[in-house]
C-alpha positions as CSV (number, residue, x, y, z in Angstrom):
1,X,-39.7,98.7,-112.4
2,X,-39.5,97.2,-115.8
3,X,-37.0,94.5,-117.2
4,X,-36.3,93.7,-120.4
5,X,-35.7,90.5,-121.4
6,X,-33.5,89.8,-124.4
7,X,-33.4,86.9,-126.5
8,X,-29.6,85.2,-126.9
9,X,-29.4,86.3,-130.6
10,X,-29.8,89.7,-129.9
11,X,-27.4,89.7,-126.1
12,X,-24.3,88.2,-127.7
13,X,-25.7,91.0,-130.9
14,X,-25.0,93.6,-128.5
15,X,-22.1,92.1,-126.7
16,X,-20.2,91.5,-130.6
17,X,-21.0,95.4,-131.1
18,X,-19.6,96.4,-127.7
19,X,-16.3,94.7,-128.2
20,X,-15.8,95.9,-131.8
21,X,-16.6,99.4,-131.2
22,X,-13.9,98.8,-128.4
23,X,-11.3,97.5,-130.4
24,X,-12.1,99.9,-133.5
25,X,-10.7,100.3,-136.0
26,X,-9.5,96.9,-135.4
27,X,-10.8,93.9,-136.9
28,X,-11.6,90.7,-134.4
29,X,-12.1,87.4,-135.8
30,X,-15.4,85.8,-134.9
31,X,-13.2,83.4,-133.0
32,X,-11.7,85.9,-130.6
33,X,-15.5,87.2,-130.3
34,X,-16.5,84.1,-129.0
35,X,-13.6,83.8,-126.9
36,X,-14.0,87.3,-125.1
37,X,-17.1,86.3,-123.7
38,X,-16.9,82.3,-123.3
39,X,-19.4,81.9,-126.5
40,X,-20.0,79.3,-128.7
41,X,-18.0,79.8,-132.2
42,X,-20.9,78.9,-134.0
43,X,-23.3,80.8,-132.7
44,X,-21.6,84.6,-132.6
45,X,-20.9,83.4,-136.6
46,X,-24.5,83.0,-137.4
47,X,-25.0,86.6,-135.5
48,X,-22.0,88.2,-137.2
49,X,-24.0,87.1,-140.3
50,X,-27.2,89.0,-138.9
51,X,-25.3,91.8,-138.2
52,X,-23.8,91.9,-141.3
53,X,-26.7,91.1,-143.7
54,X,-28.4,94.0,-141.5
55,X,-25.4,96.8,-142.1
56,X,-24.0,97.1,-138.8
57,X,-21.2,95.0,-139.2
58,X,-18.5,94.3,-142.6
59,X,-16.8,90.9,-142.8
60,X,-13.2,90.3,-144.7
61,X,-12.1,87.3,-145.5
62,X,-8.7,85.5,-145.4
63,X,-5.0,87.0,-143.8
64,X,-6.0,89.5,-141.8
65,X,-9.5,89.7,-142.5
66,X,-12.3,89.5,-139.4
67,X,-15.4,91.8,-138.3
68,X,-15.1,95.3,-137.8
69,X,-18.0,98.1,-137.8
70,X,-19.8,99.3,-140.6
């Protein structure tokens, strides 16, 4: 049997994509991301960034903005 190993980036990737097609078509703040899974704020913004720059995500900004599924 095979296992595939997956680098951080791309896990907490996958687990940010899980939890927003979940809560769609909700928007989550990168904050409650991190919070969900006991992340690191920082970190799940630079992957929302990825995510983004890469079309799988869309990011508002200010009162009631957040991340929600492209």
């Amino acid at each position: 049997m095979t296992t595939v190993q997956l680098t951080d980036h791309t896990d907490i990737g996958l687990r940010v994509l899980i939890l927003l097609a979940a809560a769609a078509p909700e928007r989550l703040s990168s904050a409650e991301l991190a919070e969900r899974h006991g992340l690191s704020h920082t970190h799940v913004q630079k992957v929302v960034q990825s995510l983004q720059s890469s079309g799988f995500v869309e990011t508002f900004r200010g009162r009631g903005g957040g991340v929600q599924l492209a």
